[in-house]
C-alpha positions in Angstrom: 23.1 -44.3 -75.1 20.5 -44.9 -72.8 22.7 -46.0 -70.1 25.1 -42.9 -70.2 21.8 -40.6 -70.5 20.3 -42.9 -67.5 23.6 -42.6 -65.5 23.4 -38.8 -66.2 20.2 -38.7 -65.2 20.7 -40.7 -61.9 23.8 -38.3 -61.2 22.0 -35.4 -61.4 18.9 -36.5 -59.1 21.7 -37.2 -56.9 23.2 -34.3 -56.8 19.5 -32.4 -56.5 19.3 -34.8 -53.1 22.5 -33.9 -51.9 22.2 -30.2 -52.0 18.8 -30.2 -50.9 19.9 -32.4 -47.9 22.5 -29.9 -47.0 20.2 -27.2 -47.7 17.6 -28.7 -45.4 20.4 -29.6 -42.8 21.2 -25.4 -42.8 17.5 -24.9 -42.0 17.6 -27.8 -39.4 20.5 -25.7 -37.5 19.4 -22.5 -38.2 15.8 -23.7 -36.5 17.9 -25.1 -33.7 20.0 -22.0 -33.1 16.5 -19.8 -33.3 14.9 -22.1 -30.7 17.7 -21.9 -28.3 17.8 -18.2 -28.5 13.9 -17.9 -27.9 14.7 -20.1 -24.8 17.7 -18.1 -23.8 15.3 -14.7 -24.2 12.4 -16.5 -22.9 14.8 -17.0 -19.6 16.1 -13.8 -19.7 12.6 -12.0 -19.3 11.3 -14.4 -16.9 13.8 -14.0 -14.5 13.4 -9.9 -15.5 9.9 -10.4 -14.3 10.3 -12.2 -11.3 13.3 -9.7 -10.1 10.8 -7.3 -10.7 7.7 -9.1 -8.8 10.5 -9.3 -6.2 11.1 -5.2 -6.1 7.6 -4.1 -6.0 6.4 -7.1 -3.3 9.3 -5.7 -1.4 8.6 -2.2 -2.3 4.7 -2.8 -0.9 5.8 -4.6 2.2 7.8 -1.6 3.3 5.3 0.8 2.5 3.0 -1.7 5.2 5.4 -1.4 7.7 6.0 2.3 7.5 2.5 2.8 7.7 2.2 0.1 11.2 4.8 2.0 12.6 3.1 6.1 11.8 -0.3 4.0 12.8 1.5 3.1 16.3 2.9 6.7 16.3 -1.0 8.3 15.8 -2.5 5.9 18.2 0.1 7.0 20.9 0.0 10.7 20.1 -3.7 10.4 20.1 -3.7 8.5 23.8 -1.6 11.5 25.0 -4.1 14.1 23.7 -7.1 12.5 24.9 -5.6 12.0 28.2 -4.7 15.5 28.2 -7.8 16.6 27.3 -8.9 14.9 29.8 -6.8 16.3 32.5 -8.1 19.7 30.9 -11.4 18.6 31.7 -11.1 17.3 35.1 -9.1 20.7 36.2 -12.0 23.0 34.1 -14.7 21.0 36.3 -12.4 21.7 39.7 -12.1 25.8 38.8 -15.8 25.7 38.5 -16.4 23.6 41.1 -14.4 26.3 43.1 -16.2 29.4 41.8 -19.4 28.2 41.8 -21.3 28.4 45.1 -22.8 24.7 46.8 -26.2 24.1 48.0 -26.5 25.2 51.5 -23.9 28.2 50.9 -24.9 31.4 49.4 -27.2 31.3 47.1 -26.3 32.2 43.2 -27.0 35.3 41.9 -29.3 33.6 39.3 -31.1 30.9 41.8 -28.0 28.1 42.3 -29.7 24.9 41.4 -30.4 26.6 38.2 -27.0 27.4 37.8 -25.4 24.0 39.2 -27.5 22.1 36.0 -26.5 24.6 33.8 -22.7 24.2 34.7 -23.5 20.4 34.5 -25.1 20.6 30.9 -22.4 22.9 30.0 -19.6 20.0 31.1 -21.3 17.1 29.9 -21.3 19.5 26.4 -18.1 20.0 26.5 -17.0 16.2 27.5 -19.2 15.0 24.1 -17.6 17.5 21.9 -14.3 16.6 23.4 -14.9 12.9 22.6 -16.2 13.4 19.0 -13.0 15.9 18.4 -11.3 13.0 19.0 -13.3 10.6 16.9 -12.8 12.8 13.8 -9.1 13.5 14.2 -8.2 9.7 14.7 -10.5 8.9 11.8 -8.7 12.0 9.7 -5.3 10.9 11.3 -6.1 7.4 10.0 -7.5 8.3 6.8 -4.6 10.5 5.6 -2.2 7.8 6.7 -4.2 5.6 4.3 -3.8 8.2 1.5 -0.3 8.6 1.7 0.5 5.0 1.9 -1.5 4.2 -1.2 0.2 6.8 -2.8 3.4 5.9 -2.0 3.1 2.3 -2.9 1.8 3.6 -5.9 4.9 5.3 -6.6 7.3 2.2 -5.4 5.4 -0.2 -8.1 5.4 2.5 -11.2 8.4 2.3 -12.8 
């Protein structure tokens, strides 16, 4: 009797292993099949994030070379204004120079000399505000530029 209860006995530990082999084989493939889909997603976003590193470093480089090109733009418009106020200038110093009397000609109705520094103080005024006019509006010019490329790259990197 104790071989049939020992044979039972050894057939059903047997059996245990053998379902908790294939039980632990189903857990081995299911761990498996988990892994490779964490790789596959794992993948999937990586390459989602460096497509979208991609977009916004291209995004940002085009906002820097919109903004050399205004910055060329302002700097050229800014050439032509100073030169033209310069012109202004030059032809303003010419009408006075024309309507104001010289030494040695008839005298000013206020004295002349007095008159000549006067006109010269007056000029060299006028030059100085000229030249700081220009100052501010490249530094505004430049400033706003700043603003609105900041801005704009801003917007290109926010989804």
């Amino acid at each position: 009797m104790i071989t049939k209860a020992a044979i039972a006995c050894v057939l059903v530990v047997g059996a245990a292993a053998a379902v908790q082999t294939y039980r632990l084989r189903g857990v081995e493939l299911e761990l498996v099949n988990q892994r490779v889909d964490w790789e596959r997603e794992s993948g999937v976003a990586v390459r989602a994030a460096l497509d979208e590193g991609n977009r916004r470093t291209a995004a940002v480089q085009k906002e820097v070379e919109d903004a050399r090109k205004k910055t060329h733009a302002l700097e050229a418009a800014r050439a032509g204004a100073a030169d033209a106020g310069r012109r202004l200038r030059d032809e303003l110093a010419a009408a006075r120079a024309r309507t104001c009397p010289k030494p040695g000609n008839t005298p000013a109705p206020s004295g002349g000399p007095t008159a000549e520094a006067t006109e010269r103080v007056l000029a060299d005024v006028q030059r100085r505000l000229d030249e700081a006019e220009e100052r501010v509006a490249a530094y505004a010019s430049a400033a706003a530029l700043a603003g609105q490329t900041c801005e704009r790259s801003y917007d290109a990197l926010t989804p």
